[in-house]
Wavefront OBJ file of the C-alpha trace (Angstrom):
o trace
v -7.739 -15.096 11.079
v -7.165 -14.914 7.156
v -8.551 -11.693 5.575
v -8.165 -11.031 1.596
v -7.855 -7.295 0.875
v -9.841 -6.510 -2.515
v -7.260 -5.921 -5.162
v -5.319 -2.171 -5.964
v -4.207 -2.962 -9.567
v -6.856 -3.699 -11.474
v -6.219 -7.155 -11.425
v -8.934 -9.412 -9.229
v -6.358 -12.493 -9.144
v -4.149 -9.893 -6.737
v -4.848 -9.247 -3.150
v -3.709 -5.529 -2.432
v -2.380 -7.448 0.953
v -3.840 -11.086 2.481
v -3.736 -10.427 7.127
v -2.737 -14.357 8.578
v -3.031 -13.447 12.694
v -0.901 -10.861 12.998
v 0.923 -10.570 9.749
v 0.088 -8.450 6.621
v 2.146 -9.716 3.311
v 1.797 -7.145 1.123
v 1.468 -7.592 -2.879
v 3.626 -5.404 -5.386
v 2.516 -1.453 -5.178
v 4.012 0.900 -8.110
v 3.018 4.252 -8.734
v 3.696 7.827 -10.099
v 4.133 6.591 -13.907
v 3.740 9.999 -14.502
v 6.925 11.371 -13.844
v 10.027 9.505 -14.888
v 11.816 10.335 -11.782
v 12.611 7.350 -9.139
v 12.047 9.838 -6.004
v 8.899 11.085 -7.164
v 7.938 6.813 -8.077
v 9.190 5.898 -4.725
v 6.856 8.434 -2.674
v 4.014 7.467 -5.055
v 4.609 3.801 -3.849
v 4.539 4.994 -0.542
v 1.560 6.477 -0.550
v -0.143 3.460 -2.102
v 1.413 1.424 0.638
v -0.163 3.549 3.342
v -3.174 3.884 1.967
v -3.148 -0.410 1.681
v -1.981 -0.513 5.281
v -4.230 1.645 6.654
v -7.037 -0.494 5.072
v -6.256 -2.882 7.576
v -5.085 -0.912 10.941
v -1.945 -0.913 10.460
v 1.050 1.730 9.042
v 4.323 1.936 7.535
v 6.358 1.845 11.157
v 4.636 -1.642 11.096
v 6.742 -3.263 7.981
v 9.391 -5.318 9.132
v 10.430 -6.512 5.902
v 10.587 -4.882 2.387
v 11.487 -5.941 -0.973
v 12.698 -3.133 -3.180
v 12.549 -3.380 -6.840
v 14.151 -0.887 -8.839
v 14.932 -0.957 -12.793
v 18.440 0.713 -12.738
v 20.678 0.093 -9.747
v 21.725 3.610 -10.148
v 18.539 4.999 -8.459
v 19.949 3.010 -5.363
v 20.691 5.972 -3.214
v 18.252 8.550 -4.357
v 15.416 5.676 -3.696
v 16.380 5.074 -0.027
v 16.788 8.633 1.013
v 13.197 8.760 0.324
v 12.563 5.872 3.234
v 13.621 8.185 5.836
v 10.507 10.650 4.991
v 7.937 7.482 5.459
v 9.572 5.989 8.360
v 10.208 7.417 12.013
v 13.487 6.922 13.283
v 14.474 3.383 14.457
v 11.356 2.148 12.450
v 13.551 0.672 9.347
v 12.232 -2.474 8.461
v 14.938 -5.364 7.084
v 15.285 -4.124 3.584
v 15.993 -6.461 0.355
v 16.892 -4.539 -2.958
v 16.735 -6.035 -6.400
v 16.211 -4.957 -10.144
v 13.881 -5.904 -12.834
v 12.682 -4.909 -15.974
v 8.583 -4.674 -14.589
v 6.386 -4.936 -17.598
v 5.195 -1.526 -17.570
v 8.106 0.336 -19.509
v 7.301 3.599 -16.949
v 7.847 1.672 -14.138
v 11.066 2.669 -11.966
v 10.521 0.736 -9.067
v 8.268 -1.499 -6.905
v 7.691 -2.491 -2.995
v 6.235 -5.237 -1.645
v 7.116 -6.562 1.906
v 5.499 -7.510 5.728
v 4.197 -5.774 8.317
v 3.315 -7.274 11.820
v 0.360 -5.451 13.235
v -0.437 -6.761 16.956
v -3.806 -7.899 16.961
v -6.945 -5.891 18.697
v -10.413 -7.215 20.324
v -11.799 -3.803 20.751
v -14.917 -2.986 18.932
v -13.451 0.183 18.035
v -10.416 -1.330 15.904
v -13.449 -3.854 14.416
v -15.275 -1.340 12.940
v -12.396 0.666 11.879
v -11.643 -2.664 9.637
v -14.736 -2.986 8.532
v -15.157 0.519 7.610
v -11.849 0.805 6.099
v -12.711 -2.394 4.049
v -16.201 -0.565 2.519
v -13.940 1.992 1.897
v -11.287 0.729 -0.035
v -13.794 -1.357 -2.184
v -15.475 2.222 -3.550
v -12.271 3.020 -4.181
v -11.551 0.286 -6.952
v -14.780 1.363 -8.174
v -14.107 4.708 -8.617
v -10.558 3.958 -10.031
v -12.770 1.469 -12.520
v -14.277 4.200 -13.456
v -17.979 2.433 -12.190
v -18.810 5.206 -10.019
v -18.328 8.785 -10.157
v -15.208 11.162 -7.374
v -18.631 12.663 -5.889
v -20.232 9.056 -5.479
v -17.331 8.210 -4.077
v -16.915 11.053 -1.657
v -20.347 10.926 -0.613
v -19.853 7.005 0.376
v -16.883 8.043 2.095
v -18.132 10.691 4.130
v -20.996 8.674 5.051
v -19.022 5.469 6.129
v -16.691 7.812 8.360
v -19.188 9.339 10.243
v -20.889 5.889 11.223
l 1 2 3 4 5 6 7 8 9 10 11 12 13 14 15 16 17 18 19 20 21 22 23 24 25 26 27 28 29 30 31 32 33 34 35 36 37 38 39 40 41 42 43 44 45 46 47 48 49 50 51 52 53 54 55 56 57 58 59 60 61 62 63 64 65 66 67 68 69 70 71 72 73 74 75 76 77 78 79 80 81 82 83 84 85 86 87 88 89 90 91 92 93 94 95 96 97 98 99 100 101 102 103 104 105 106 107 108 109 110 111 112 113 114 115 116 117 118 119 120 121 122 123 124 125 126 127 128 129 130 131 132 133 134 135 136 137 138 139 140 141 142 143 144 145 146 147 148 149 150 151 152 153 154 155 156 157 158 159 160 161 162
């Protein structure tokens, strides 16, 4: 099974992750631009990562690889304290750390990585896919700005309750 996420960065050519079988290879999430503060950026990625995962059945405690990117070295320690509050204990996924200069100046840091997510015949998980998927593509509308936060909610609502 191949499955193409729709994108979660404005950009079309981007998956927001691509499922092979039982793997999910996340692209780059960033986040919390607003604050120039690498813990606050790092949750903010989190978040996005959950929310990408959860798209597709899966969570955080299912990444077994990361790639941390971070823009000054220095932000090292405060940015994997904040792992611990995403992860349960003995989840850690294998963790690669490098810096770059991102080409948004706001940017602080950046994850991409792996999850393995064992796979499910149920009907149940099915429709939570599918569901998740109708979800997620309101959402880049609404982030487009193409439909309005009460379209959006409405579509929501209605999709969970199916």
């Amino acid at each position: 099974m191949l499955k193409r996420m729709p994108t979660h960065c404005f950009d079309e050519t981007c998956s927001s992750c691509v499922v092979a079988d039982n793997l999910i290879f996340l692209a780059h999430h960033a986040g919390g631009f607003d604050k120039r503060d690498i813990t606050h950026q790092m949750r903010a990625v989190f978040e996005r990562v959950k929310t990408t995962l959860g798209s597709v059945g899966a969570t955080l405690n299912d990444m077994i690889q990361i790639n941390l990117y971070l823009r000054d070295l220095a932000d090292f320690e405060a940015a994997i304290e904040v792992f611990a509050e995403y992860f349960d204990e003995g989840c850690f996924p294998a963790r690669m750390t490098s810096t770059s200069e991102f080409l948004d100046a706001e940017c602080l840091c950046m994850i991409d990585g792996v999850a393995y997510k064992q796979q499910s015949d149920s009907v149940e998980e099915k429709r939570r896919y599918s569901v998740a998927d109708e979800i997620l593509k309101f959402k880049g509308l609404l982030d487009s700005g193409i439909i309005t936060p009460e379209e959006f909610e409405e579509v929501r609502k209605r999709l969970l309750a199916f």
